[in-house]
N, C-alpha and C positions, 0 to 999 in steps of 0.2 A: 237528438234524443229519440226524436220518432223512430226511425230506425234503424237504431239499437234495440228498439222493444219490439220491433215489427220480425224481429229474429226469433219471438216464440212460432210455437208451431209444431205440428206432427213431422216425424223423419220423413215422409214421406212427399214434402211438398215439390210441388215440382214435376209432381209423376201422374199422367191418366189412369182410369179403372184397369187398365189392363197393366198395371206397373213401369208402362216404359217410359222413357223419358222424354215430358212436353213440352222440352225445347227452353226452361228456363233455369239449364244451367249458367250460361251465361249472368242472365241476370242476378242468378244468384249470388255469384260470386263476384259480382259488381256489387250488391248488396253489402256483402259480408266486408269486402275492401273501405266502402265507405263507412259500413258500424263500426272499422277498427278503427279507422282516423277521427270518428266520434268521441269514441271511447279513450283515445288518443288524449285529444280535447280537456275531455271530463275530469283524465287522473290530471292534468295541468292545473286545472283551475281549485281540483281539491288540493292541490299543493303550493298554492297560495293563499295567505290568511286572508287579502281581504278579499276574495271569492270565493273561497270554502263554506262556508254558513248559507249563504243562500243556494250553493250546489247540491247542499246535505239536504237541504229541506225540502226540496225537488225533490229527490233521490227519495227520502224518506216518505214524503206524503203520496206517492207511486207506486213503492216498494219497486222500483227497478231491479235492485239487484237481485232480489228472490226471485222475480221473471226471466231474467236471465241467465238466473242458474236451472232453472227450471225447464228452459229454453230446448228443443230439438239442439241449436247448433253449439251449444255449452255439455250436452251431453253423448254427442258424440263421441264414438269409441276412440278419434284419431284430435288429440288434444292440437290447437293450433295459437297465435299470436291472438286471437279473440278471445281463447278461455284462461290464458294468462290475463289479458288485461282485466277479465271480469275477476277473477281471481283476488288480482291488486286493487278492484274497486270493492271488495268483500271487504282485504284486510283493512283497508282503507277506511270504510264506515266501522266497522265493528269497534267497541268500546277496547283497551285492554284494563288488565286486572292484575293484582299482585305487589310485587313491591313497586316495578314501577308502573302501576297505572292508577288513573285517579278515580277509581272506586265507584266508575256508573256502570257495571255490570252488578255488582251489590244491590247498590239501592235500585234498578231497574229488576233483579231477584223481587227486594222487601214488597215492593210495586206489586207486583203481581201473586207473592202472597193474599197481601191484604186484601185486594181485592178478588180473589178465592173465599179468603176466609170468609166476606161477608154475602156473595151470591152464590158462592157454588163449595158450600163448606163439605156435604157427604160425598158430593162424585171426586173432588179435587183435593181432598183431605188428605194423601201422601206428600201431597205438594206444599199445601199451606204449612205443613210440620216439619219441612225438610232443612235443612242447611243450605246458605244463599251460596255455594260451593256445589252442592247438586244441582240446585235449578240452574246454573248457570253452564253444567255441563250437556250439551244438545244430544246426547247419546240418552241419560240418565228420564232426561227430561222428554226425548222422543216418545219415548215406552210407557210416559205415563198420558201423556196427550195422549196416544191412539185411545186409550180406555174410554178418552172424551166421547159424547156427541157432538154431531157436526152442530147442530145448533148451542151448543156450551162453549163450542172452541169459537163460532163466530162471535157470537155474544162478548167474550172474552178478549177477544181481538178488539171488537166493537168498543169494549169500554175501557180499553187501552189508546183508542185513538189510531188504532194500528190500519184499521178497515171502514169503511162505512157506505153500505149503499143505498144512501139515500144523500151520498153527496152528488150534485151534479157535476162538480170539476173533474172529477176522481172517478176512473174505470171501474164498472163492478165487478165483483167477486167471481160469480162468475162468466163475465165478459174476460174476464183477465187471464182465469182459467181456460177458458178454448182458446185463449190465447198464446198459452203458454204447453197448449198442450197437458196437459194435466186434468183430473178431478180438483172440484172446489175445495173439498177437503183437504188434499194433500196441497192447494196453496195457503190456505188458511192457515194448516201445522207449519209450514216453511216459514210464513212470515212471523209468527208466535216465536217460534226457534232460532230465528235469524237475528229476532231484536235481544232477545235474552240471554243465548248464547257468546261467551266471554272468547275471544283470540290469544293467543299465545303472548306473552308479554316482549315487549323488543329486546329485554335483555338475554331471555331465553331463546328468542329465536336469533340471537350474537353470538351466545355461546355455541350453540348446537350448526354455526355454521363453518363453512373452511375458511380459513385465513388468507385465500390467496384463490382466484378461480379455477372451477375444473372442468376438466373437457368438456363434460356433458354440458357448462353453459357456456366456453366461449366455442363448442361447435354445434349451439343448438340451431337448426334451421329454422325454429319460429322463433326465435332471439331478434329476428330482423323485420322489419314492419315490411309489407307491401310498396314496390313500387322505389325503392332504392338501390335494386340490382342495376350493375353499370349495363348498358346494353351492350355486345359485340361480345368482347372478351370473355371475363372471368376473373381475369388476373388484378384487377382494382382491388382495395382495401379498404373495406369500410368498418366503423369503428361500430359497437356495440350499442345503442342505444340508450341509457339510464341502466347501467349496470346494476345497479344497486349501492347506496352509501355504506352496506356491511364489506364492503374490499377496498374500501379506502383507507 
């Protein structure tokens, strides 16, 4: 898990005052092979019940994944097997909502009403009056957080349990941020949006998928992890990794 977080950072790492390159691509990209067999790891154990609970609670009292969406190597223009796995560790955490999901993107909404309503009723006042259907969408709810200050949006966080720097287990805010490359603000909104923001429900993302795979995945070339290409030939067949249970 160290590093998998050690992957924030500026686009730039890697490179002298002068732009060229200081010899740690290699490294890099040793780097990047081992945070994917991490990350490998990670979605395993959240796909078992009884290591899931204590994976999430890692995960959550860290905010990993918003660092590593936040991440230089997640935001990259040229998507690879790392932003997929992060991807899958997104939908992974995130509550769903609707018919079939069990209604913690709601009541994690009411959460954060109420507690609006009672510290920050004039600046966040769209918010405490909204439908737990808006707060819950990250577009809706982005544009009304910017209006925040940075100190109502920490505070907020703060007394959600989401941040705290004055724990000493836990990275601060902004330690986390030049970490991830970023202003503190815009980690602070991420994590606020990340925990209240609802996923697509599974049965809508069943319908809306193909019955049977198509080229773009069984010829995707980041479909394949690191390090399972046969050496010599070409001509070996290897089989796809956890396809997905929607083409079964």
């Amino acid at each position: 898990m160290a590093s998998v977080s050690a992957l924030g950072g500026s686009s730039d790492d890697g490179r002298d005052g002068d732009g060229r390159d200081g010899g740690d691509g290699g490294r890099a990209a040793e780097l990047a092979g081992h945070a994917s067999k991490c990350m490998e790891l990670v979605l395993d154990l959240l796909s078992c019940p009884q290591t899931r609970p204590c994976v999430l609670s890692y995960l959550d009292a860290h905010n990993v994944s918003v660092r590593l969406a936040l991440s230089a190597a997640y935001r990259s223009s040229s998507p690879g097997l790392l932003r997929r796995q992060v991807d899958m560790l997104i939908d992974s955490e995130r509550p769903g909502d609707g018919a079939d999901g069990d209604g913690t993107a709601v009541r994690r909404a009411h959460a954060l009403q109420k507690l609006l309503h009672r510290h920050h009723r004039e600046e966040a006042g769209e918010v405490v009056f909204a439908g737990a259907g808006r707060v819950s969408d990250p577009k809706w709810l982005g544009e009304r957080v910017a209006l925040w200050t940075e100190g109502t949006l920490y505070d907020v966080c703060r007394r959600l349990r989401l941040v705290d720097d004055g724990d000493p287990s836990c990275l601060a805010t902004d330690a986390a941020a030049a970490q991830a490359g970023c202003s503190r603000r815009d980690l602070l909104a991420s994590v606020l949006l990340y925990r209240h923001s609802a996923r697509q429900g599974d049965a809508s993302v069943l319908s809306s998928s193909p019955l049977y795979p198509t080229e773009s995945v069984l010829w995707d070339p980041h479909g394949l992890p690191p390090g399972r290409v046969a050496d010599g030939g070409g001509d070996a067949s290897l089989s796809l990794p956890k396809m997905g249970a929607r083409f079964l």
